[in-house]
Structures are given as C-alpha cells and as structure tokens.
BALOBA-1460 file (C-alpha; in Angstrom, 3 decimals):
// residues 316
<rec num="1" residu="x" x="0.000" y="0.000" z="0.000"/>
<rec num="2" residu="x" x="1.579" y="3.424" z="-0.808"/>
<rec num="3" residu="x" x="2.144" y="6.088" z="1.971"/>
<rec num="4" residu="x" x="-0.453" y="8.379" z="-0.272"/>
<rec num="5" residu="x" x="-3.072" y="5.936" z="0.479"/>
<rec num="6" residu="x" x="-2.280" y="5.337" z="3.865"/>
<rec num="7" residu="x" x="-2.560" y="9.220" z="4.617"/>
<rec num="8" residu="x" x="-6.008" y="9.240" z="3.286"/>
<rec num="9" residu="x" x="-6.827" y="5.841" z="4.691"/>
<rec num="10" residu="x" x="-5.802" y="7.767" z="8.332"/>
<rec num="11" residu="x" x="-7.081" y="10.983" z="7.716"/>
<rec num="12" residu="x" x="-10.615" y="9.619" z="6.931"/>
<rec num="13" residu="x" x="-10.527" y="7.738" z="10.422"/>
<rec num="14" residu="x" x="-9.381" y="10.977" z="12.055"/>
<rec num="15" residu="x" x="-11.978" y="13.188" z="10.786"/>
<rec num="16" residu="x" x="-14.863" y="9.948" z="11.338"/>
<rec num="17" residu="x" x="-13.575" y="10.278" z="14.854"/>
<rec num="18" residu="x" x="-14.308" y="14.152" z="15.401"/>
<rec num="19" residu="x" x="-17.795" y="13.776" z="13.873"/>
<rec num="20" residu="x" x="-18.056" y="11.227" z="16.232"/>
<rec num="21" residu="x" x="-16.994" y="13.391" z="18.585"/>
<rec num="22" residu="x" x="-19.009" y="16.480" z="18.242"/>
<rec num="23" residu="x" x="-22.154" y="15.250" z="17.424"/>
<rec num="24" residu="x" x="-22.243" y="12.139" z="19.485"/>
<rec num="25" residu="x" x="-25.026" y="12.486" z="22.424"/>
<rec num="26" residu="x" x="-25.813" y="15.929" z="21.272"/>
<rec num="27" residu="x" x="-29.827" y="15.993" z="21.927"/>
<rec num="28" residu="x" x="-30.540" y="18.618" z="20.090"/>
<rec num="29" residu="x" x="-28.061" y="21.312" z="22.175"/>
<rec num="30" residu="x" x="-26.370" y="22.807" z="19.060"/>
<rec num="31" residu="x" x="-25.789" y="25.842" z="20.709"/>
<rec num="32" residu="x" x="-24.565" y="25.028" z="23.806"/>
<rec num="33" residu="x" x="-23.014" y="21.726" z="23.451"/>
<rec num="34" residu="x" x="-21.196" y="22.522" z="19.647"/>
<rec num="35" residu="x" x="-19.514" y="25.094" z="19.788"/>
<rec num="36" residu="x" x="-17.594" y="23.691" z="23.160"/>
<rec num="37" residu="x" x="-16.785" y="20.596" z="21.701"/>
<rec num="38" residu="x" x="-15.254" y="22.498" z="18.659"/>
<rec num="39" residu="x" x="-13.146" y="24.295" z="20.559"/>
<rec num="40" residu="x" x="-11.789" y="21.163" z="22.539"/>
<rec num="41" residu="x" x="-11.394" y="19.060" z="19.087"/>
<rec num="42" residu="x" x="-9.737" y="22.022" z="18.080"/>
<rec num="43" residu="x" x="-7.305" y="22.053" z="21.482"/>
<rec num="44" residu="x" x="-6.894" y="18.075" z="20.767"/>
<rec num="45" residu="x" x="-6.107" y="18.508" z="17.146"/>
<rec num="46" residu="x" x="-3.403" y="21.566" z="17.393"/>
<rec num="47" residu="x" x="-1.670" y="19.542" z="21.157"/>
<rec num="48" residu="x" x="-1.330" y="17.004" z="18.637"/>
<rec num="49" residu="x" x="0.537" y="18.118" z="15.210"/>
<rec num="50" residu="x" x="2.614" y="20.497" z="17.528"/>
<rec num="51" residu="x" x="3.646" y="16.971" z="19.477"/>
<rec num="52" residu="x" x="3.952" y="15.236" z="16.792"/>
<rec num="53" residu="x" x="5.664" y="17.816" z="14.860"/>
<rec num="54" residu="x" x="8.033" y="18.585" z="17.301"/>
<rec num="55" residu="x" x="8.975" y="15.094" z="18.165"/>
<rec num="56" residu="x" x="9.683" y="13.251" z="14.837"/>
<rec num="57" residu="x" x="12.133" y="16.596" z="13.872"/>
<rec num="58" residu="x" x="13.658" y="16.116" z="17.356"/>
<rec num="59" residu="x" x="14.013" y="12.076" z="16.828"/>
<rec num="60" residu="x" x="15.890" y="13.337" z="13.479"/>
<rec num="61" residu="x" x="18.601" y="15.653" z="14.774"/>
<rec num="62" residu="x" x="19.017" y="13.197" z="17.955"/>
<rec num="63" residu="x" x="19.443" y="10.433" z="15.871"/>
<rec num="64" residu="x" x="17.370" y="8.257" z="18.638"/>
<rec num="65" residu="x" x="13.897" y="7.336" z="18.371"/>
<rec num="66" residu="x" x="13.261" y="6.971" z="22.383"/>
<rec num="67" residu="x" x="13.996" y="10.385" z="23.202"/>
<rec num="68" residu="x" x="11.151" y="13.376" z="22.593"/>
<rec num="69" residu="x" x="11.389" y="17.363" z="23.265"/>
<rec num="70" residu="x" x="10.400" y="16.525" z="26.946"/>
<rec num="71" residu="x" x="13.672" y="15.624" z="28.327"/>
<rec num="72" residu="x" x="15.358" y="19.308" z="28.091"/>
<rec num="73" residu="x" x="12.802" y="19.821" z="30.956"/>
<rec num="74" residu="x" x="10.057" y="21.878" z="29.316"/>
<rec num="75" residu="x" x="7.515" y="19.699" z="31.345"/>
<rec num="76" residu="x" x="9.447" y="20.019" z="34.713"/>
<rec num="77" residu="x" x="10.012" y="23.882" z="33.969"/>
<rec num="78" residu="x" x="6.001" y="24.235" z="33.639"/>
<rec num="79" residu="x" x="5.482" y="22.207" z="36.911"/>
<rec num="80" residu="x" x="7.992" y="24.382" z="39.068"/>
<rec num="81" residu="x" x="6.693" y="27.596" z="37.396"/>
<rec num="82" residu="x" x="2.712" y="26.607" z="38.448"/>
<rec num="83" residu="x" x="3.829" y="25.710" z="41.586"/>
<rec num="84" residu="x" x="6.488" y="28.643" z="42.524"/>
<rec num="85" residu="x" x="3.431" y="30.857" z="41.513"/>
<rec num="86" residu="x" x="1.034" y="29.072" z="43.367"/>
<rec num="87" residu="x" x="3.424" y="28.592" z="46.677"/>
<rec num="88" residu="x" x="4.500" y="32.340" z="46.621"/>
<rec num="89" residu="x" x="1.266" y="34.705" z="45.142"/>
<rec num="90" residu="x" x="-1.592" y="31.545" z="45.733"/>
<rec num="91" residu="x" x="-3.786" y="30.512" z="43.541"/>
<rec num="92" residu="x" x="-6.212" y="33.217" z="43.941"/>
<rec num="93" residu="x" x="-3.358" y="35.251" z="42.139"/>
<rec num="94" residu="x" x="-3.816" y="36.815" z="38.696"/>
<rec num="95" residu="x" x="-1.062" y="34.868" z="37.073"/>
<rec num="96" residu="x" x="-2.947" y="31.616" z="37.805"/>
<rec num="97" residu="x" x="-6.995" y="32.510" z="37.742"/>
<rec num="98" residu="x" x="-6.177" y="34.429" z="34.733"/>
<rec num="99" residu="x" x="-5.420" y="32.024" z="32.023"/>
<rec num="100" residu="x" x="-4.541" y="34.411" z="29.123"/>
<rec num="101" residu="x" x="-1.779" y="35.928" z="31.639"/>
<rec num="102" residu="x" x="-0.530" y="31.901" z="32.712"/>
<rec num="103" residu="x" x="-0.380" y="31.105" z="29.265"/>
<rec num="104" residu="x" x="2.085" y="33.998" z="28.350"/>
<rec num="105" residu="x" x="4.131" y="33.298" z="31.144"/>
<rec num="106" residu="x" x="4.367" y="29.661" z="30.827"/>
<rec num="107" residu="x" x="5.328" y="30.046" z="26.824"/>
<rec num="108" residu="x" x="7.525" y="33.299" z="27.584"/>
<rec num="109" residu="x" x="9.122" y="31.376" z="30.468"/>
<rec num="110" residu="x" x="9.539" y="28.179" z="27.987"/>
<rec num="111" residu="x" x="11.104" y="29.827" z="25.287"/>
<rec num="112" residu="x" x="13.304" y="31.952" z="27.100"/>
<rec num="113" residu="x" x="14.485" y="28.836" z="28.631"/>
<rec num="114" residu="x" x="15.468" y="27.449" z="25.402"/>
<rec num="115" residu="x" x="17.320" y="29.926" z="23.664"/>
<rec num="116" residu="x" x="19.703" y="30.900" z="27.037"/>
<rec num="117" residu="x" x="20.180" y="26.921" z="26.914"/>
<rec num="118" residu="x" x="20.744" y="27.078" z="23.440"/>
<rec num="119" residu="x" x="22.905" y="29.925" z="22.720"/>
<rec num="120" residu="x" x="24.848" y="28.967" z="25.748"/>
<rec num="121" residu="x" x="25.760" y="25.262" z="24.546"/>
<rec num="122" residu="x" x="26.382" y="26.300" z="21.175"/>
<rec num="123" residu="x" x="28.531" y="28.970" z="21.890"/>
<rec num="124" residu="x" x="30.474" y="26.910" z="24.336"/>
<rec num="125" residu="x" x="33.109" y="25.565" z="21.664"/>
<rec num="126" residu="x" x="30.233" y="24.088" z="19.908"/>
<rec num="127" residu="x" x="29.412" y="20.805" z="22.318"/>
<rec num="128" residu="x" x="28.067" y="17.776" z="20.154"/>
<rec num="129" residu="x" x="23.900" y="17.449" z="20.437"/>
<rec num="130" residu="x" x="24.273" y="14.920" z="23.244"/>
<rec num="131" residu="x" x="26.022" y="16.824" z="25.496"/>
<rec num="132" residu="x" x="23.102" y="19.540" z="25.048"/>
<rec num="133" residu="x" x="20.458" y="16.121" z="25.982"/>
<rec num="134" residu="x" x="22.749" y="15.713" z="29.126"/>
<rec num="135" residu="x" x="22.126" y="19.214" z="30.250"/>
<rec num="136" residu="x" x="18.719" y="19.203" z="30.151"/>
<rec num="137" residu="x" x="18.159" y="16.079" z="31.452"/>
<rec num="138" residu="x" x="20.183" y="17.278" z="34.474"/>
<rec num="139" residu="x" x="18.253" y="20.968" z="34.113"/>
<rec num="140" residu="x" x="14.670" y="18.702" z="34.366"/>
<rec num="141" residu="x" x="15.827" y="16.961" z="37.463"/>
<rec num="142" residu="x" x="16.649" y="20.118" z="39.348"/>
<rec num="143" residu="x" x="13.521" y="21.519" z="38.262"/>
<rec num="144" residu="x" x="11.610" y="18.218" z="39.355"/>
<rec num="145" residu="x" x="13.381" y="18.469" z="42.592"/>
<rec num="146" residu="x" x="12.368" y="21.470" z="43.366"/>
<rec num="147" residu="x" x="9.124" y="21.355" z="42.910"/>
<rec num="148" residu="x" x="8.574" y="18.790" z="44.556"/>
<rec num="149" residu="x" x="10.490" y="20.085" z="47.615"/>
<rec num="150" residu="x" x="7.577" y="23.195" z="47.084"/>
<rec num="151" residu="x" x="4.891" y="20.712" z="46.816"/>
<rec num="152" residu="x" x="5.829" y="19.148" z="50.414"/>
<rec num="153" residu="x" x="5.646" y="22.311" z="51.996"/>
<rec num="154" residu="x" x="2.625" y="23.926" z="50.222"/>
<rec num="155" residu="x" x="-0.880" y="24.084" z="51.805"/>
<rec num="156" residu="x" x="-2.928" y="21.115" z="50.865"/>
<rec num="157" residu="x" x="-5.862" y="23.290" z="49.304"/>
<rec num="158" residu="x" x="-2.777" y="25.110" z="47.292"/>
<rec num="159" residu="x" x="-1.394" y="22.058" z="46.182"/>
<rec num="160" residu="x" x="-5.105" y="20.672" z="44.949"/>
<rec num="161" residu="x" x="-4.469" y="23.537" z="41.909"/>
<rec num="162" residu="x" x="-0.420" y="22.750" z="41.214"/>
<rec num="163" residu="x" x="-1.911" y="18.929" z="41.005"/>
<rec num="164" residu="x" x="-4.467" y="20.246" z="38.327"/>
<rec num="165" residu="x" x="-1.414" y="21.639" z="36.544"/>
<rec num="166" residu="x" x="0.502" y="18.350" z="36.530"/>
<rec num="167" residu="x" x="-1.658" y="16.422" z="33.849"/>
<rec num="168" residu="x" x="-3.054" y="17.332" z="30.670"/>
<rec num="169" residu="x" x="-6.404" y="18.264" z="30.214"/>
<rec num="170" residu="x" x="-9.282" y="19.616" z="27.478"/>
<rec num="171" residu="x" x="-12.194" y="20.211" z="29.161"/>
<rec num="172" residu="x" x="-11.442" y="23.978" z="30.392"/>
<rec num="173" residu="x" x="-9.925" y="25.057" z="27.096"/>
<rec num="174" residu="x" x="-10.303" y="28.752" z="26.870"/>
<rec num="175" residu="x" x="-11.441" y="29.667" z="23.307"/>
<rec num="176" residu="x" x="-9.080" y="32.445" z="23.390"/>
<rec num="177" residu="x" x="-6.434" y="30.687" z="23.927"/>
<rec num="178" residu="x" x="-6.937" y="28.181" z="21.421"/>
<rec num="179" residu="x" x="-6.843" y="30.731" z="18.980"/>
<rec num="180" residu="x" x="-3.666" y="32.276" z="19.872"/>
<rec num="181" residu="x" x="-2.159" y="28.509" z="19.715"/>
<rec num="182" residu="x" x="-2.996" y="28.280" z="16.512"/>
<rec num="183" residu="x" x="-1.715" y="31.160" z="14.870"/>
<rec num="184" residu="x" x="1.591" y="30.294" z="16.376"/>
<rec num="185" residu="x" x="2.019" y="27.195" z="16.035"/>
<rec num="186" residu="x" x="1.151" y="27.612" z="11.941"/>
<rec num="187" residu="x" x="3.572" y="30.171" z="11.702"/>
<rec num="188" residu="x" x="6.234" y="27.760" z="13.456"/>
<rec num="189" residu="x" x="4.893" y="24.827" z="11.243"/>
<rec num="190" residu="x" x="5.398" y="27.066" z="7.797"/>
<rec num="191" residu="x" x="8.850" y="28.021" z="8.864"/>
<rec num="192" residu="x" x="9.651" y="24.726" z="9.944"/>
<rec num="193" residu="x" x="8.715" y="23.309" z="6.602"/>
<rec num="194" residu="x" x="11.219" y="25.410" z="4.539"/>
<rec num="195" residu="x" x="13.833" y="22.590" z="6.034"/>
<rec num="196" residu="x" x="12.037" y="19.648" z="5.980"/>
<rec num="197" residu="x" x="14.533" y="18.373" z="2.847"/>
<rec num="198" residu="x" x="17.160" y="19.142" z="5.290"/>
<rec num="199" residu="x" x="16.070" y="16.662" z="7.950"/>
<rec num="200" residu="x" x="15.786" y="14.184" z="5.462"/>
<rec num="201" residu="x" x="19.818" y="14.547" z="4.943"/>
<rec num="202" residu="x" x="20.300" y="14.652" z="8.265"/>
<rec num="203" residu="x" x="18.545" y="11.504" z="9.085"/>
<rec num="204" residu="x" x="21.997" y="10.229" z="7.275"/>
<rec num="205" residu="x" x="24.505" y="11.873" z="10.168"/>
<rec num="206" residu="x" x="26.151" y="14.344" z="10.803"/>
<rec num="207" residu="x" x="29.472" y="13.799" z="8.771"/>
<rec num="208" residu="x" x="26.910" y="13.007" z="6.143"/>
<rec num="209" residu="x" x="24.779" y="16.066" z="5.984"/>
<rec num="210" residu="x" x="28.073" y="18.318" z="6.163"/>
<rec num="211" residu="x" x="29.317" y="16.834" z="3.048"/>
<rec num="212" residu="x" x="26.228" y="16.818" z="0.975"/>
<rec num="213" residu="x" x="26.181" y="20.699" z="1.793"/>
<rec num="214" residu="x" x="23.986" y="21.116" z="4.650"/>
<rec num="215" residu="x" x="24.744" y="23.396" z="7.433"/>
<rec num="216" residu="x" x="24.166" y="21.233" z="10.447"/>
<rec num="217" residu="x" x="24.632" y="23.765" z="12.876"/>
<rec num="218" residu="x" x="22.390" y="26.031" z="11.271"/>
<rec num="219" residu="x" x="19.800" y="23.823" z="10.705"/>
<rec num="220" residu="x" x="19.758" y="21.862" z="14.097"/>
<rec num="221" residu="x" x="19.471" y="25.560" z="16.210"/>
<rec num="222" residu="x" x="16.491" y="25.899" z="14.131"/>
<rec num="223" residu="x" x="15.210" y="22.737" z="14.887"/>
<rec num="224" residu="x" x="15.716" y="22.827" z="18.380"/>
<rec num="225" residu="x" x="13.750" y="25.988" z="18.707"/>
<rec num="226" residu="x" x="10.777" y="25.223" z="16.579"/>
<rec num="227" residu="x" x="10.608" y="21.895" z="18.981"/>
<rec num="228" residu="x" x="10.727" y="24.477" z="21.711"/>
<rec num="229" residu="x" x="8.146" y="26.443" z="21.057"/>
<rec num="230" residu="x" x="5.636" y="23.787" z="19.294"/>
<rec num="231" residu="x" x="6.133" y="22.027" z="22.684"/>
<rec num="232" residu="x" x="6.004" y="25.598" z="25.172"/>
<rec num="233" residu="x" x="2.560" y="26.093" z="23.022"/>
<rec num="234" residu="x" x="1.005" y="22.535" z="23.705"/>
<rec num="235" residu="x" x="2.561" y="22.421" z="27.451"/>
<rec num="236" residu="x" x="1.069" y="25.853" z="28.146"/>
<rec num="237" residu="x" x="-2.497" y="25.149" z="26.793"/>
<rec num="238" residu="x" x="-3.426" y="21.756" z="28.046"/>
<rec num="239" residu="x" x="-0.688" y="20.800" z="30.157"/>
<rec num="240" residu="x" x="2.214" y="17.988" z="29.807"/>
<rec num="241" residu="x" x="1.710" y="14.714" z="27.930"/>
<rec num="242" residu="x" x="5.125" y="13.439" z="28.468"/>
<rec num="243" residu="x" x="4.939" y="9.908" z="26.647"/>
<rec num="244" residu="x" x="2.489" y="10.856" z="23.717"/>
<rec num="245" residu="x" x="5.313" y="12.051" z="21.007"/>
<rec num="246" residu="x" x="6.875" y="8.695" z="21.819"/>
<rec num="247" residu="x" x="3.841" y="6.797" z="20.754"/>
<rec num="248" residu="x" x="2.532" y="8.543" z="17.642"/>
<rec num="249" residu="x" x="6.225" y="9.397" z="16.139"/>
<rec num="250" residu="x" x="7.139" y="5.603" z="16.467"/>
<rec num="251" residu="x" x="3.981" y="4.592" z="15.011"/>
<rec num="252" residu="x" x="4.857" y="6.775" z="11.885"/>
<rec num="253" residu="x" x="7.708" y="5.078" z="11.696"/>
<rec num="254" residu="x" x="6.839" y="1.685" z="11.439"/>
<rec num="255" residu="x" x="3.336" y="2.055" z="9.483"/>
<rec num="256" residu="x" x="5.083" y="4.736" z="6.840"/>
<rec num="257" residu="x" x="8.200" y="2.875" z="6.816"/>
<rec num="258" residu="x" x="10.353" y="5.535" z="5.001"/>
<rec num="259" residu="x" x="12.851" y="8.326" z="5.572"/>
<rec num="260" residu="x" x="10.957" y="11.443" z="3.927"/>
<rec num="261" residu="x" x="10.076" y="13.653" z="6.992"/>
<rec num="262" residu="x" x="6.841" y="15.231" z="4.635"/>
<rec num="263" residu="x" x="5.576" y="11.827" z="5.029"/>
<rec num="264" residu="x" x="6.473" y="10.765" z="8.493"/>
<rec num="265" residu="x" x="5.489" y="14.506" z="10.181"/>
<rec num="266" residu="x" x="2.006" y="14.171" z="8.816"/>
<rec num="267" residu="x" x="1.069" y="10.471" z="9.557"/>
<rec num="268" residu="x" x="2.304" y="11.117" z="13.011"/>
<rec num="269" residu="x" x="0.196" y="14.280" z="13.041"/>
<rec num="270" residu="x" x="-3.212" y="13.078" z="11.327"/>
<rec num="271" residu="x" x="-2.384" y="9.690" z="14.246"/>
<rec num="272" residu="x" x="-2.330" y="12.153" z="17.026"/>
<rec num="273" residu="x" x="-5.687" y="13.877" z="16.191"/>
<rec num="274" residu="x" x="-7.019" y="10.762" z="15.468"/>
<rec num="275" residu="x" x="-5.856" y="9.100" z="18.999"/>
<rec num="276" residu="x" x="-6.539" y="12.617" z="21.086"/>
<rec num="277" residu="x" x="-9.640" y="13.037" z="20.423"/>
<rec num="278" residu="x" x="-10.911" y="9.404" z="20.159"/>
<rec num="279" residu="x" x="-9.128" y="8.409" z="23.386"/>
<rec num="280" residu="x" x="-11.039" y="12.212" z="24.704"/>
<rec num="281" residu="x" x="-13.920" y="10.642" z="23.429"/>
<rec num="282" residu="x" x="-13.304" y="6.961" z="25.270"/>
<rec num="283" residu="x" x="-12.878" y="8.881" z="28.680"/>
<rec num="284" residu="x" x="-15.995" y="10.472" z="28.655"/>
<rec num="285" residu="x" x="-18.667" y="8.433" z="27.288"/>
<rec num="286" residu="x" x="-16.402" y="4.775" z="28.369"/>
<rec num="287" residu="x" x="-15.034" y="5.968" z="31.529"/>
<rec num="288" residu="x" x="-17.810" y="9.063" z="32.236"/>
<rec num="289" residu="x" x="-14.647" y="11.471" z="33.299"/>
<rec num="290" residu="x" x="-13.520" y="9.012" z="36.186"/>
<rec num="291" residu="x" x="-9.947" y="9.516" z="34.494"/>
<rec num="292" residu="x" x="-7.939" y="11.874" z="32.746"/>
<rec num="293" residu="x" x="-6.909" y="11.598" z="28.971"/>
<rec num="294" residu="x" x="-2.870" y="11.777" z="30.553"/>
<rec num="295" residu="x" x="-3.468" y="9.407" z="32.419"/>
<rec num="296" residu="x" x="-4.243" y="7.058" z="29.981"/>
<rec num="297" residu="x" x="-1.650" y="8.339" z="27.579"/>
<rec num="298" residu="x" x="1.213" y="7.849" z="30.212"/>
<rec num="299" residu="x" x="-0.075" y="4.253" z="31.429"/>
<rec num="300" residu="x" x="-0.152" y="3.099" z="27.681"/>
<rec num="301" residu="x" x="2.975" y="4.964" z="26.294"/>
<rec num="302" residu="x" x="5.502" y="3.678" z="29.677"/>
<rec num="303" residu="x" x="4.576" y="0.394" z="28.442"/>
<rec num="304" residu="x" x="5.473" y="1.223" z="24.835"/>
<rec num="305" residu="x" x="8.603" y="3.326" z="26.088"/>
<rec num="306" residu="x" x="9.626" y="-0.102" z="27.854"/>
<rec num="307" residu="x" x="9.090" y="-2.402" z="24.740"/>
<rec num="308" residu="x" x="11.205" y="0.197" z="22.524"/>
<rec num="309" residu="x" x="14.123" y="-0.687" z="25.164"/>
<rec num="310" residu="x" x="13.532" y="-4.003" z="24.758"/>
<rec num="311" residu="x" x="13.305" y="-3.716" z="21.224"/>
<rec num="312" residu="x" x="16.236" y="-2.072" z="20.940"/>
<rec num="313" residu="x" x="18.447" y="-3.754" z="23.446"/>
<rec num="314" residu="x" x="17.774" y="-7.162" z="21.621"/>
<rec num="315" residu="x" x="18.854" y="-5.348" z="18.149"/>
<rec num="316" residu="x" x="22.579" y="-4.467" z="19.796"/>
C-alpha cells in the first residue's frame, strides 16, 4: 500500500472520529453543546501536530527514536513555574486565575528557557547534540526536585491547583487561547517546513549532511527551537503529555516505513488527532470522566517506552 493511500486511509478515520466526537449524544443542544466541543477538538487537534511535529524533527537531529522534546525539561520547567506561583502569590493570584496571563508566562518562560540553553551550549566551543540532551536532562531533574520540595511544603488546598497543573487536560480550554495557539504554532509549522529536505539529509549523520552541503549547525538551532516552542505552546495550553510524542512518532515510523520527513510529520500528526480526540472521546462516554486523557496516555505509552528498550536492546 503506498504512503499516499495510507494518509487518506488515516485521515478519513481521524476526521470519522471528530464527527463522532461532536455530534455524538448531542440531543438537540447545538448551541450550547457545539460550539464547546469544537473548541476542545480544536485544542486536541493543534496539542497534537505540535507533538507530533516537534517530536519526529527532534528524533531526526538526535538520531534516537526513544527520546522526545520533553527531556530538556520543558515539562518540569512548567510544573515548578505553576507551583512557585502558586506557593509564593496563591492561587487566587492573577497569574494563575487568569489564564490568558498563565499562558504567556508559561510560553515566555519556555522559550526563554530554550534559547539561554541554546545559545549557551552552542557557543560553548560548539558541544556535540548529546552533550546539550545531558544538560537538560540534568536541568529537568533540578527543576523536578524542586518542585517537589515546594509541593511538600505547600498548603494542601494550594497544592489541589499545582496537582491540576501536573496532567493534561481539554475540558477547560479557553477559546481564546486556542486561537492564539494556533496562529503560532502555523507560523512555526510554515517556517519549519522550509527545512524539511534538510532533515531528510540529516537523518543520514552528521558527517553526512556536512558533506552533501547542509549546514548542520544552522539547521539543528532551528530545529531545536521550533521543537521548543511547538512544545512551550502545547505544554502551556493543556498541560504535559510526556509519553504521547513517543507513541505517535514511532507509530509513523513503522506504518510509513520511510525516511521522507513530509511523510512521516504528517502520519504522526493526522495519528495524534485521530488518537486525542478518540481516546477524549473513550474517557468520557467509556469511563464518564472518572480519568484523565494523561493518564491514559502515560499508562499506555511507559509500556510502549519499555518495549522500545527491549526492542532495541535485543537489536545491539
């Protein structure tokens, strides 16, 4: 079957599943009922290509297909920030009832993150990529450490709203918001594409790309920032979903079967809108809200995250 097909094949499941979606159990309130569930398919559907997105390109210029844009400690950052807020101002403060203001902060906060991390490792006598993973793996611990340390000594009404913070969720999507998501995330996504030929080289290596006339320094700053800010923009609206890149990106992989990121970056989209909003779907009307979409997402994708060790222990 060619990959053509199997887009179509996928992308007719994915938009079954948001009619599904939005009109299932309706009763006749189109007013009310629609126009909320729009607005959360359209949360689900932009969490998920900026995942996605961000994931495979970040797979590409790592050169490992277990790692995602979560372990420079954009999750753990967006923890200790709700919960330095919440410990210090409360959550009565404006920074956390207001969610306009929270989401500025949390992407501004993000970002910033990013680039100082960035421009500091590159500048450094330009470190190799790993040593920039082995930063921010140590960066996410200290931030995980610390906010857990907060979370001991916070108030346990306080600590009910850094707990809300801590898993993803799309039922109090502001409209707004959503919105604003979207217009950044397509401008990130249309510069992002201008290199997608390039991360097709250097899927080859770095030696590789160099000598086929890419500028691998260059091209994996950009990278690394688009990841950054797809994943600041998802993290910020709905909260972390630390294992779901790892799941859709590897799926793409093995269904698509081929090295063209145009290919790979939109199956592992078109599965992510597909499995967001039925899996949103399978919590309310299956489950009736007794769990959380995360939840799910994290129970399913450790156990995927182990067999990919497995998997790849038994290939060395």
């Amino acid at each position: 079957m060619r990959n053509s097909t199997k887009i179509i094949i996928l992308s007719t499941l994915a938009v079954l599943v948001c009619i599904l979606y939005l009109f299932h159990g309706l009763n006749g309130s189109f007013d009310y009922a629609l126009p909320k569930r729009g607005i959360k398919v359209l949360a689900m559907a932009i969490t998920g290509v900026a995942i996605a997105y961000s994931t495979v390109i970040f797979q590409t210029i790592t050169h490992n297909r277990i790692l995602t844009p979560s372990i420079m400690g954009f999750d753990s950052l967006y923890i200790l920030l709700q919960t330095v807020v919440i410990f210090f101002l409360g959550s009565s403060h404006i920074t956390i009832v207001n969610k306009h203001v929270n989401f500025i902060l949390s992407v501004s906060a993000m970002v910033v993150f990013a680039l100082l991390l960035y421009r500091f490792l590159f500048q450094s006598g330009k470190k190799p990529i790993y040593f920039l993973l082995l930063v921010g793996i140590i960066v996410g611990t200290f931030f995980g450490s610390i906010s857990t340390f907060l979370q001991v000594l916070i108030d346990p009404n306080e600590f009910l709203r850094v707990q809300d913070k801590m898993f993803a969720s799309f039922n109090n999507v502001s409209g707004e918001l959503v919105w604003w998501a979207i217009a950044i995330i397509i401008l990130a996504l249309v510069i992002g594409w201008r290199s997608i030929h390039d991360l097709d080289v250097l899927s080859l290596g770095r030696d590789t790309a160099i000598n086929l006339g890419v500028n691998y320094d260059r091209v994996v700053r950009k990278v690394l920032i688009l990841s950054s800010v797809l994943i600041a923009v998802s993290t910020a609206l709905v909260g972390p979903i630390t294992f779901f890149g790892l799941i859709v990106a590897n799926l793409s992989y093995q269904f698509f079967k081929t090295y063209k990121h145009s290919v790979l970056i939109v199956g592992a989209s078109i599965m992510s809108v597909f499995a967001l909003v039925g899996g949103q779907w399978v919590v309310e009307r299956v489950f009736t809200f007794s769990t959380t979409l995360s939840v799910i997402i994290n129970f399913v994708g450790g156990i995927y995250f182990i067999y990919l060790l497995l998997k790849e222990s038994r290939a060395t």
